[in-house]
C-alpha positions as a printed Julia matrix, in Angstrom:
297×3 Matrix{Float64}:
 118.31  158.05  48.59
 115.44  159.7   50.42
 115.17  161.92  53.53
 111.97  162.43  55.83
 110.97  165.87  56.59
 109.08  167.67  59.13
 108.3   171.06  60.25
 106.85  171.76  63.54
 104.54  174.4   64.36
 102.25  175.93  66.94
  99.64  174.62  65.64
 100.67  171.69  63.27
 103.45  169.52  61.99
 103.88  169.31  58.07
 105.56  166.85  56.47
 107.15  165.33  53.62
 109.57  162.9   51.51
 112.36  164.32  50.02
 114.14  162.4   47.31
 117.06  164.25  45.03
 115.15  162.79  41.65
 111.36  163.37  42.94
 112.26  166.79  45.54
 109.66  167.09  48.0
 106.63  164.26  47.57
 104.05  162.7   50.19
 102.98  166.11  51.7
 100.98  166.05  54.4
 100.37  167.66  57.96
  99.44  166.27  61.8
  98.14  169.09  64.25
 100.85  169.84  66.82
 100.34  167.41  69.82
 100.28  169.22  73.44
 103.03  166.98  75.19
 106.38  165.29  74.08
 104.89  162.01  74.74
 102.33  162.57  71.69
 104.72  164.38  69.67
 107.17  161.04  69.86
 103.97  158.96  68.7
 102.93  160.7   66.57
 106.17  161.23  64.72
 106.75  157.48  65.45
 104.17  156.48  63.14
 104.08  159.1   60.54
 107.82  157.74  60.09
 106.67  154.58  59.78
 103.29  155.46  57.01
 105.85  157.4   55.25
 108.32  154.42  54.98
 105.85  151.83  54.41
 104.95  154.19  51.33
 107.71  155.26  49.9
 110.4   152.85  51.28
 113.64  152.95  53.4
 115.14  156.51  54.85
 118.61  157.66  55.04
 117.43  160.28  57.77
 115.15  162.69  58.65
 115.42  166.34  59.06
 113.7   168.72  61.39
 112.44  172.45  60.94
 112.34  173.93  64.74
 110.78  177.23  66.11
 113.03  178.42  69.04
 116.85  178.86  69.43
 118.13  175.92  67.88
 121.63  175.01  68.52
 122.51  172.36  65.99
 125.97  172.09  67.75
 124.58  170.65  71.16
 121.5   168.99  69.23
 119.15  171.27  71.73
 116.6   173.94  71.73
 116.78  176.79  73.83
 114.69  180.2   74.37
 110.98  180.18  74.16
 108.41  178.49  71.29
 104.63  177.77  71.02
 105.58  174.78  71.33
 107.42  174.88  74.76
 108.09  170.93  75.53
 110.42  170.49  72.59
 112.78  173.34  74.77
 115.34  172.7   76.79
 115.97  168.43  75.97
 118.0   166.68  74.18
 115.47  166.7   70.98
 117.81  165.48  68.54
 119.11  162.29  70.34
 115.47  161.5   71.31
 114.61  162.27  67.64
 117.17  160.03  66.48
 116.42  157.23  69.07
 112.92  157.65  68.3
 113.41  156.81  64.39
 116.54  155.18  64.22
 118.42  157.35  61.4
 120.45  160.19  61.53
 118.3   163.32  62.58
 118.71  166.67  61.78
 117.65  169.91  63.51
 117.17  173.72  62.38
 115.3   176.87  63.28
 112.82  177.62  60.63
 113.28  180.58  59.8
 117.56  179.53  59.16
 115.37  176.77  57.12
 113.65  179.44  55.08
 116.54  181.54  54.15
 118.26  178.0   53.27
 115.64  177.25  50.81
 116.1   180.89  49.49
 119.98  180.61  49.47
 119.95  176.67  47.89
 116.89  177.06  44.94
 115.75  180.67  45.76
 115.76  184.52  45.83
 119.19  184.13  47.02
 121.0   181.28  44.5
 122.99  183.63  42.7
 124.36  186.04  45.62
 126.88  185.65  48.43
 125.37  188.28  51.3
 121.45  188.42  52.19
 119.03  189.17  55.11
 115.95  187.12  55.08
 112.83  188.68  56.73
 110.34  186.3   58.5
 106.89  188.59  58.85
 103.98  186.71  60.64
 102.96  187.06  64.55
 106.44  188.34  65.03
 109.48  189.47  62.86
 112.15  186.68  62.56
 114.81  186.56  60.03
 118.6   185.45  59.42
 121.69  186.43  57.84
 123.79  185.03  55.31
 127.2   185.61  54.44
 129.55  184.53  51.88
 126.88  181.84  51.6
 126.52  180.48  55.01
 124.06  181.17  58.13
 125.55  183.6   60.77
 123.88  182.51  63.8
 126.03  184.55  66.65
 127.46  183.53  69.64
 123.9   183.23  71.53
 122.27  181.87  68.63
 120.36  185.61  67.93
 121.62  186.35  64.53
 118.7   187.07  62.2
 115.89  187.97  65.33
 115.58  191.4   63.66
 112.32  191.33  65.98
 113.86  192.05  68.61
 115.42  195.99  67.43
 114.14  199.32  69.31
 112.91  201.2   66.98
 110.9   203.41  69.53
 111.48  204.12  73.44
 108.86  200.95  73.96
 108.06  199.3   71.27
 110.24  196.9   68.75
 110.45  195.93  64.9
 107.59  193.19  66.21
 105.5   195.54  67.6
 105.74  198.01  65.04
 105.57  195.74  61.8
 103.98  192.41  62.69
 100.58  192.82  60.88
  99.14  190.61  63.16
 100.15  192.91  65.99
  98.63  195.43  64.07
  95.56  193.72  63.65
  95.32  193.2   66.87
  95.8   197.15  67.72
  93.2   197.91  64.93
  90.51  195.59  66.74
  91.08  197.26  69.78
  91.24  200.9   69.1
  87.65  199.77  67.09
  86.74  198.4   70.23
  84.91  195.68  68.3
  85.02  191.76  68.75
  85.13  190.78  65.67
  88.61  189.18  64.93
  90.9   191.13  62.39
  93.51  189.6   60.43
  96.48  191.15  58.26
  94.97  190.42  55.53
  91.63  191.87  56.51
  93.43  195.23  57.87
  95.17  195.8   54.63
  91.7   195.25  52.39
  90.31  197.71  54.29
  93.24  200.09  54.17
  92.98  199.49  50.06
  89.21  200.13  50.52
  89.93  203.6   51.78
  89.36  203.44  55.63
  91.54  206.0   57.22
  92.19  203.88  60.86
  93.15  201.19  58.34
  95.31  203.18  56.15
  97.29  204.62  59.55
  98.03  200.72  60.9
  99.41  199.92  57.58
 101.44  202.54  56.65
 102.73  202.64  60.47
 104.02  198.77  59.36
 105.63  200.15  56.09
 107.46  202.91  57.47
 108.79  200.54  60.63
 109.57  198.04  58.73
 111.43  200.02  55.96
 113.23  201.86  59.07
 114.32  198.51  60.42
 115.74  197.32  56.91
 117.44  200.64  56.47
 119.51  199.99  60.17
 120.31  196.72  59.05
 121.61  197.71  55.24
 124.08  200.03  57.2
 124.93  197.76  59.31
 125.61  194.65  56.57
 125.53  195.88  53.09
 124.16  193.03  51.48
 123.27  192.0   48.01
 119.7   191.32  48.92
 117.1   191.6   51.54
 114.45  188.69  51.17
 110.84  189.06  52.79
 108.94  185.69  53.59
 105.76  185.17  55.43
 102.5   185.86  54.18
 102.62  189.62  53.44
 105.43  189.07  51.11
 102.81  187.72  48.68
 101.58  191.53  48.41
 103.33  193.3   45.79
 102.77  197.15  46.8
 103.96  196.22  50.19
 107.71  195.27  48.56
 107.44  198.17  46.7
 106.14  201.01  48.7
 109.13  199.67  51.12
 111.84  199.89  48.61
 111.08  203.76  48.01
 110.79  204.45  51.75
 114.13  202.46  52.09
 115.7   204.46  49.83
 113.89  207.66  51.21
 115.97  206.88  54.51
 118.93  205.87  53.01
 118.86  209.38  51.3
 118.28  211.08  54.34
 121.09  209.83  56.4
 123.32  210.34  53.48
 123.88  206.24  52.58
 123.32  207.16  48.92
 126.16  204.31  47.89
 124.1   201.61  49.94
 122.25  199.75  47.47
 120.16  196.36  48.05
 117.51  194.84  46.03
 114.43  194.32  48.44
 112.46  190.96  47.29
 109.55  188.76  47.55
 110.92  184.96  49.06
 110.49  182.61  46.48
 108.71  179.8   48.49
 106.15  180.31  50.55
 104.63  176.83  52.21
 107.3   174.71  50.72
 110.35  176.69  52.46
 110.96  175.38  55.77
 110.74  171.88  54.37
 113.07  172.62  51.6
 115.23  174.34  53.91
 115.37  171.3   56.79
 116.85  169.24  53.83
 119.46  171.74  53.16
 120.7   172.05  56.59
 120.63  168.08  56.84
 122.87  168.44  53.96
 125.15  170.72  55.69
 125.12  168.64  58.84
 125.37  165.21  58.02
 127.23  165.62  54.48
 125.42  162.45  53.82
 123.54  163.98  50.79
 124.48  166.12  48.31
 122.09  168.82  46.95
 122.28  170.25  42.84
């Protein structure tokens, strides 16, 4: 019994073949079309190479950026990839391939991987951090997504931390890059991981941006470790793959847990497990938990 997967992004589609025996085979990516029409086709006959490899699918499963409601089988709010808003994506989905479809919001798919084979297998309460352009996240309790009444649970992103400026703003370290560039006044395009090698290299300007990003983003997990007490607080994207940046959090964490006299608050703060794999791995956990037509070990 196999599922397909696929994860659409801003700027491309991956894809996959999940089997329970095999887990994810047949990997693979498309760049993201620019209307639905090529999206369908596309899909359409990725479905169909997929099959003709690997043989017959039970159903397919969908990682989403955007508000997903899995209820309705819609996605509402705002994406990069604005013409998969506002339809009804999962019964053209499941037209389109003729199996049952699944939909989720990516980053819910990344805290599913966590919570399923991950970071979070052996715990019942977590908040999973999502650090890239923006700050995205979710929460899980007693094992299961809370996604809130208006589908916000988990955009941590979103938090004032300052009179103008959010935990995005403050933390994103391609925001930051961005701001670095700028205040440089140069045109030469600066990454997050450029800004922290020069930070490590000793430039001051750097050195500011990135411990700005530390601070915000430990002040952000503090408010939230108040507010839900987990077990563990997971950090995905790419800057979780940096190993002082967990750390150097953790103190500061604990530095402001100190401070407001939350001594008895006490979370481990970890690295996410997967990193590419997790949105795929996740889709097939929520098409678990929709359709109960598999069952995951």
């Amino acid at each position: 019994m196999q599922i397909a997967v696929f994860d659409i992004g801003g700027t491309a589609v991956k894809y996959a073949v999940w089997s329970q025996e095999e887990g994810l085979t047949n990997q693979s990516k498309f760049s993201t079309p620019e209307t639905w029409e090529e999206m369908k086709e596309t899909l359409k006959n990725t479905f169909q190479l997929l099959k003709e490899k690997s043989g017959a699918f039970v159903g397919a499963a969908f990682s989403c950026p955007g508000a997903v409601d899995t209820v309705e089988g819609v996605i509402k709010g705002i994406s990069a990839v604005p013409y998969i808003h506002h339809i009804p994506l999962r019964e053209e989905l499941t037209k389109l391939l003729g199996v049952p479809v699944s939909i989720e919001n990516d980053a819910n798919c990344a805290a599913l991987a966590e919570l399923w084979q991950g970071a979070a297998s052996n715990i019942q309460n977590a908040l999973f951090f999502v650090i890239g352009s923006g700050i995205g996240g979710a929460v899980i309790i007693n094992r299961e997504l809370v996604k809130g009444q208006n589908l916000f649970g988990g955009e941590f992103g979103y938090m004032l931390l300052e009179e103008n400026k959010t935990l995005s703003d403050l933390a994103s370290p391609v925001r930051a890059a961005n701001e670095y560039q700028e205040e440089l006044g140069i045109d030469q395009a600066i990454s997050g991981k450029m800004l922290f090698e020069r930070a490590e290299e000793g430039e001051e300007l750097a050195q500011r941006y990135v411990s700005r990003l530390k601070t915000s983003l430990a002040r952000g997990i503090q408010l939230l470790l108040v507010a839900f007490n987990p077990d563990k607080v997971i950090i995905g994207g790419g800057i979780s793959s940096r190993e002082e940046l967990i750390s150097d959090v953790s103190v500061l964490v604990n530095q402001y847990l100190e401070k407001t006299k939350a001594t008895d608050v006490h979370a481990e703060i970890v690295a996410c497990h997967f990193l590419n794999d997790a949105n795929l791995l996740g889709a097939v956990a929520s098409y678990a938990n929709q359709t109960k037509q598999i069952k995951l070990k």
